[in-house]
C-alpha angles and dihedrals in degrees: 000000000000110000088216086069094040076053098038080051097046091061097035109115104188125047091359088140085051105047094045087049088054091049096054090056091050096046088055090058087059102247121146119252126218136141116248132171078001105308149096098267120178125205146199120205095349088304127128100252110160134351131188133226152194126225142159109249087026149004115224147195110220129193112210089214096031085125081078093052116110084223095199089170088056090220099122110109122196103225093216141349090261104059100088092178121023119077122186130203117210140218136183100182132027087236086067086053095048089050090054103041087119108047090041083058092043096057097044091049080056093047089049089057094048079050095054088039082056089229115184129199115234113242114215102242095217137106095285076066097091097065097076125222093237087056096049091054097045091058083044086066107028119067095172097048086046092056085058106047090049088053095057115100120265088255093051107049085047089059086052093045092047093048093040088054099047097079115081096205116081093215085061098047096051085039081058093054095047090055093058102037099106084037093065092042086061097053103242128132127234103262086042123103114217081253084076091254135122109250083232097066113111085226097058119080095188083257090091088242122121119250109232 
């Protein structure tokens, strides 16, 4: 147990009983547990496996390859059109986890095949392409981050989408997210300083002073 998630439980208002009760059935399958974009996140082999999450109507467990699962019980849900890869499965009670213990740990030992077979999901190559799937996911799992990003002008959150697709590592993409994270829930755009003005602007030294 990571004691940044016993931390991250121990404040968490809504579903805290659910999403423990999720947590003790993915420890036992021996992933690693971190927090990561503010959530418990568990990983295999250093890689990004499931992550939980906490909604209003639901709180979820989401497999970031889950488009690879078999799904034989037919309970994986594509957030959006958009998310190519990632699949949650939701839950509004712990009976309905308890009940569902098996199967959970069914689906995450077959997640962790498709892992050491070093399966990948294939990305449409298409216009839709832009809006990365990191992105996509972090705005899945953060409401409030979501909130901001909405709120950024067309032209802003164009210029995001454009410099979080350009890597072609995942690792990097979702690095490049992290980075910007505060920057977006404060409203500002890539190429702004936090004094309001583009980096670009001959008055601006990057130390959000103005040049005389």
């Amino acid at each position: 147990m990571n004691p940044l998630v016993d931390a991250f439980l121990i404040k968490t208002k809504k579903w805290q009983e659910e999403l423990e009760a999720l947590r003790a059935i993915i420890l036992d399958c021996g992933l690693t547990e971190e927090l990561k974009w503010r959530q418990p996140c568990y990983t295999f082999n250093e890689a990004n496996f499931v992550i939980l999450g906490g909604f209003k109507e639901y709180c979820s467990l989401m497999f970031f390859k889950g488009a690879l699962l078999n799904d034989a019980k037919d309970i994986l849900i594509q957030q959006t059109e958009n998310v190519q890869s990632g699949r949650q499965i939701r839950f509004t009670s712990v009976a309905e986890i308890v009940k569902m213990e098996a199967v959970l740990k069914a689906y995450i030992f077959e997640a962790i095949e498709v892992e050491k077979a070093g399966l990948k999901v294939n990305f449409k190559k298409d216009t839709a392409a832009i809006f990365p799937e990191e992105l996509q996911q972090k705005l899945n799992i953060d409401v409030t981050f979501k909130t901001a990003f909405n709120a950024l002008t067309a032209g802003r959150q164009k210029g995001y989408m454009l410099y979080f697709s350009a890597p072609t590592q995942s690792s990097t993409r979702a690095s490049r997210i992290e980075k910007y994270i505060q920057q977006i829930l404060n409203g500002k755009g890539l190429r702004d300083c936090t004094c309001g003005m583009s980096k670009k602007m001959p008055n601006c030294d990057g130390s959000h002073k103005l040049i005389r």
